[in-house]
LUMZAGU-705637 format. One record per residue (C-alpha): residue in three letters; x, y, z. Coordinates in Angstrom, 2 decimals, always signed. Example, Ala and Ser with C-alpha at 12.3 -4.5 7.8 and 13.67 -1.06 7.14 Angstrom:
BEGIN
PT_resn_px_py_pz
PT_ALA_+12.30_-4.50_+7.80
PT_SER_+13.67_-1.06_+7.14
//
This chain:
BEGIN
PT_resn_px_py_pz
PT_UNK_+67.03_-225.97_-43.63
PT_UNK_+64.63_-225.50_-46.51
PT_UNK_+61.54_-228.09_-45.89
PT_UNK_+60.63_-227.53_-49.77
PT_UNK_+61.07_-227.93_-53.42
PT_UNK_+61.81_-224.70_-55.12
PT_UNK_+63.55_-223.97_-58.59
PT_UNK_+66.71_-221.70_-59.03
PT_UNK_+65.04_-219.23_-60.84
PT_UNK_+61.71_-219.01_-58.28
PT_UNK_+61.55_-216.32_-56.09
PT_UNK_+60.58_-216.45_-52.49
PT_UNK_+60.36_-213.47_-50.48
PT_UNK_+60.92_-212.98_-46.84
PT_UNK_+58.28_-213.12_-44.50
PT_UNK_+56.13_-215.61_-46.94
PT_UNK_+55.27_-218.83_-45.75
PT_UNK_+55.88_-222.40_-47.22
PT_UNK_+54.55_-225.31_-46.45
PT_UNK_+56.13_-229.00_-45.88
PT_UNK_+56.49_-230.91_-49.30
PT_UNK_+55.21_-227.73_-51.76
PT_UNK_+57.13_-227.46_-55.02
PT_UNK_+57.90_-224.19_-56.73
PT_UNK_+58.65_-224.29_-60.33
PT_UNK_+60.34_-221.99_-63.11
PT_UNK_+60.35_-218.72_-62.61
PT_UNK_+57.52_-218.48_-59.90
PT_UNK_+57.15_-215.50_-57.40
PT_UNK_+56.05_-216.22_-53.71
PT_UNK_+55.74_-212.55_-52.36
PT_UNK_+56.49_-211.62_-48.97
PT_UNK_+53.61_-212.30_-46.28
PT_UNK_+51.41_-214.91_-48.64
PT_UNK_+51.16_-218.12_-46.99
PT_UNK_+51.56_-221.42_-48.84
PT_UNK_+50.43_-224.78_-47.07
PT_UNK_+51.75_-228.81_-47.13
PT_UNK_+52.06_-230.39_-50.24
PT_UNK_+51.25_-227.72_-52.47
PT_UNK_+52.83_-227.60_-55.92
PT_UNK_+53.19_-223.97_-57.60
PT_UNK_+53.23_-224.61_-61.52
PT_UNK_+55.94_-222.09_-63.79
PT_UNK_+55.54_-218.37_-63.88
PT_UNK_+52.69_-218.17_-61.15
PT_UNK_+52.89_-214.79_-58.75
PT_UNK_+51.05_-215.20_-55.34
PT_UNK_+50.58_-211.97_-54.27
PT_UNK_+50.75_-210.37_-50.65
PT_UNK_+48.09_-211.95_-47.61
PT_UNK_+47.25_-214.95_-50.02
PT_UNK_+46.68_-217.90_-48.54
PT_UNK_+46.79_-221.53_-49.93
PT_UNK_+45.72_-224.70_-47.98
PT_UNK_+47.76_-227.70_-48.13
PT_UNK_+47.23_-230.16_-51.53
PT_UNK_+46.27_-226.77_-53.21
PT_UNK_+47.87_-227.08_-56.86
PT_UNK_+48.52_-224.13_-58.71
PT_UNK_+49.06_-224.94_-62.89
PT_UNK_+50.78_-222.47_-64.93
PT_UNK_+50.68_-219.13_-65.42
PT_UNK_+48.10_-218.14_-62.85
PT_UNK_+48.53_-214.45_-60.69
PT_UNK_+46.53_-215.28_-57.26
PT_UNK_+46.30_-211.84_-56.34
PT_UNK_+45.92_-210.33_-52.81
PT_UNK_+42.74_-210.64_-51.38
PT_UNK_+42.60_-214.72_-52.56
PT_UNK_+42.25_-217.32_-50.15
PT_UNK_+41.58_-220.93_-51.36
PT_UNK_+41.10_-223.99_-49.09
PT_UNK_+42.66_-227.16_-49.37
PT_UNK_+43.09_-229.13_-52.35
PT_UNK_+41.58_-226.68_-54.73
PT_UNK_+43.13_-227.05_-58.14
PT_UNK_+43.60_-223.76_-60.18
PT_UNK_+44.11_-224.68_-63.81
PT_UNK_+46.26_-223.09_-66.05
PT_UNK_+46.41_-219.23_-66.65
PT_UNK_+43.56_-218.66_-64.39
PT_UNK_+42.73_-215.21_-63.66
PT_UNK_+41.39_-213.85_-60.44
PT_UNK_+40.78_-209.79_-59.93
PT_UNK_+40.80_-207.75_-56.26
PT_UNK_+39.24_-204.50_-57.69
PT_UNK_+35.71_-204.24_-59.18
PT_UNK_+36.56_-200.63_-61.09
PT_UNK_+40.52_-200.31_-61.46
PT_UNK_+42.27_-197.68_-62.89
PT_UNK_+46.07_-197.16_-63.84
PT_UNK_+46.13_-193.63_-62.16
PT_UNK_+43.80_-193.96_-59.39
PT_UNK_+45.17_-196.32_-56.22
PT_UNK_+42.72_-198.75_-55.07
PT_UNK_+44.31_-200.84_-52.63
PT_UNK_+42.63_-200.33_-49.87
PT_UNK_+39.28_-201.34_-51.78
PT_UNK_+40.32_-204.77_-52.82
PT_UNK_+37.59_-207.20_-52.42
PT_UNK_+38.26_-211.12_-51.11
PT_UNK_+37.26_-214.01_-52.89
PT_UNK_+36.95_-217.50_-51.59
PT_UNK_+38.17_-220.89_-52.87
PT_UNK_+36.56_-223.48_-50.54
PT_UNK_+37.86_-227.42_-50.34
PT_UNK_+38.20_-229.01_-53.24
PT_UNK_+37.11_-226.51_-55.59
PT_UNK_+38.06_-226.82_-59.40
PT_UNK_+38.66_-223.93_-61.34
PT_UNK_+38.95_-224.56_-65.03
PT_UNK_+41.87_-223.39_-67.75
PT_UNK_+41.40_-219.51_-68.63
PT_UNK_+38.71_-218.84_-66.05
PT_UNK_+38.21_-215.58_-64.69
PT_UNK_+37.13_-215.13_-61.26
PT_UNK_+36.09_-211.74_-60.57
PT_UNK_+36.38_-210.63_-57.31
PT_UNK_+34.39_-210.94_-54.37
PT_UNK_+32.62_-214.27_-55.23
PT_UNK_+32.35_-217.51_-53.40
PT_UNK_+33.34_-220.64_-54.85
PT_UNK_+31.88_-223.86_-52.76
PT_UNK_+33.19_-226.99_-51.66
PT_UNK_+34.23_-228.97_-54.61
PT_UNK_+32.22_-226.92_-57.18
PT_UNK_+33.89_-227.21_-60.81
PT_UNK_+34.03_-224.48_-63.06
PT_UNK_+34.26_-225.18_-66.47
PT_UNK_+37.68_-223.74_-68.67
PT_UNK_+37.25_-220.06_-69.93
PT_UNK_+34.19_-219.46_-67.64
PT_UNK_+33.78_-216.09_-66.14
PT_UNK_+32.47_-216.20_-62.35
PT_UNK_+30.60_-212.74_-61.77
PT_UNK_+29.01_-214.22_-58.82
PT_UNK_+28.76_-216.72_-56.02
PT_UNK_+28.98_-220.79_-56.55
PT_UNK_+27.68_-223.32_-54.60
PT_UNK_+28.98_-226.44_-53.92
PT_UNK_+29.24_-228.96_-56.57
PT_UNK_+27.74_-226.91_-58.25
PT_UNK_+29.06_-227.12_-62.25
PT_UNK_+29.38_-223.74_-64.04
PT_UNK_+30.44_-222.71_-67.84
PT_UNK_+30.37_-219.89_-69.82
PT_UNK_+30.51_-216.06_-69.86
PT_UNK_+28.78_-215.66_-67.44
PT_UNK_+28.95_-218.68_-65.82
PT_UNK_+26.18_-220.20_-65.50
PT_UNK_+24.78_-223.58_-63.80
PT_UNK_+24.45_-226.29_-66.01
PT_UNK_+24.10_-229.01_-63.32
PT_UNK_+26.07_-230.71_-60.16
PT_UNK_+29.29_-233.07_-59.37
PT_UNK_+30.50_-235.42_-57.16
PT_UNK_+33.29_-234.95_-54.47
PT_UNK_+35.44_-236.54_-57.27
PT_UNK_+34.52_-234.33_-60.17
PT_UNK_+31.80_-237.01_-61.86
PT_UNK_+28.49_-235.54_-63.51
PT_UNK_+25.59_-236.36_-61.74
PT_UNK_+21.71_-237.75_-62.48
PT_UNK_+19.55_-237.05_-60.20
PT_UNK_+16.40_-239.70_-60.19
PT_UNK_+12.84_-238.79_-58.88
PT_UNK_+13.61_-238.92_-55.67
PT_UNK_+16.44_-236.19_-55.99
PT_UNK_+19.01_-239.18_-55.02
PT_UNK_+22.63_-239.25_-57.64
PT_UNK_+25.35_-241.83_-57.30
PT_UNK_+29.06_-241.05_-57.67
PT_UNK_+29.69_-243.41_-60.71
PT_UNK_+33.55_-243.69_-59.41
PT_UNK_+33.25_-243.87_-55.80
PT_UNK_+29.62_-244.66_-55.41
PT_UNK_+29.08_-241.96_-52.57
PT_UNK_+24.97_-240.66_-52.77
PT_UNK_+24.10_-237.23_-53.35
PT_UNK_+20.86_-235.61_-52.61
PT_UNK_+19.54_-232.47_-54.42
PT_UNK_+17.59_-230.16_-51.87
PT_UNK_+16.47_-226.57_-52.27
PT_UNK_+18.55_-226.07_-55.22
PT_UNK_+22.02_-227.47_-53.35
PT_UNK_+23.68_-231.00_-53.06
PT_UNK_+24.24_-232.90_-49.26
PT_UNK_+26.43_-235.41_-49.89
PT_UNK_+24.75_-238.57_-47.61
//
């Protein structure tokens, strides 16, 4: 019995992996050996490729390829057609499989509408990255990023809120009230 939402006209392979709760919308393709967690929700006409993997809450908008070599944590939130890459140099006529390169979605990370991610890269713990941003290298967490290239334009909280430092490198979470502190150019949540 199937422990999942999908459409009629998605397409799961065999041998990929669904979690408990996910929904799979219009015209979605789940290829074989990818690996989908609890509660995920997989917008219309999103491919995830072979050996992804997706942690539970993860939620997937439309239009978005998560190619192989992907692997986000929970609740990261890809928005829509978000592009990631897993070859720094392709080539129609020369196969490069063997050469992709991984990049790395950690919890709670927000990736922004029309952002590329190109391969390789690290994106932190609940790090936001603004829409059409290109990521040509690593993020830390909460760290906020926009542009082409990205670049650092300041910090959020664990629930997406801007935040002010004071003097004493201390920021407040204006919606939950959780304190941040700024160290060596990262934030420790307190």
């Amino acid at each position: 019995m199937k422990h999942y939402f999908s459409h009629p006209t998605a397409i799961i392979d065999d041998n990929a992996e669904v979690g408990l709760g996910t929904k799979i919308w219009h015209f979605s393709h789940i290829m074989t050996n990818s690996k989908i967690g609890k509660n995920c929700n997989i917008g219309q006409n999103v491919v995830i490729s072979p050996q992804v993997v997706l942690g539970k809450g993860v939620k997937v908008q439309n239009n978005v390829s998560v190619y192989t070599g992907v692997i986000c944590e929970d609740d990261v939130f890809l928005g829509p057609s978000v592009v990631f890459t897993n070859v720094i140099n392709p080539r129609s006529f020369v196969v490069r499989k063997d050469e992709f390169k991984q990049t790395y979605v950690e919890k709670g990370a927000t990736l922004g509408a029309n952002a590329t991610i190109v391969c390789g890269n690290r994106i932190g713990a609940f790090a936001m990255i603004g829409a059409g941003a290109v990521i040509t290298k690593e993020v830390k967490p909460y760290q906020l990023v926009v542009g082409n290239p990205a670049k650092p334009m300041g910090w959020v909280s664990k629930n997406g809120h801007r935040l002010v430092f004071n003097d004493n490198d201390e920021a407040i979470c204006p919606e939950t009230r959780e304190k941040y502190l700024l160290r060596d150019n990262s934030v420790i949540p307190l």
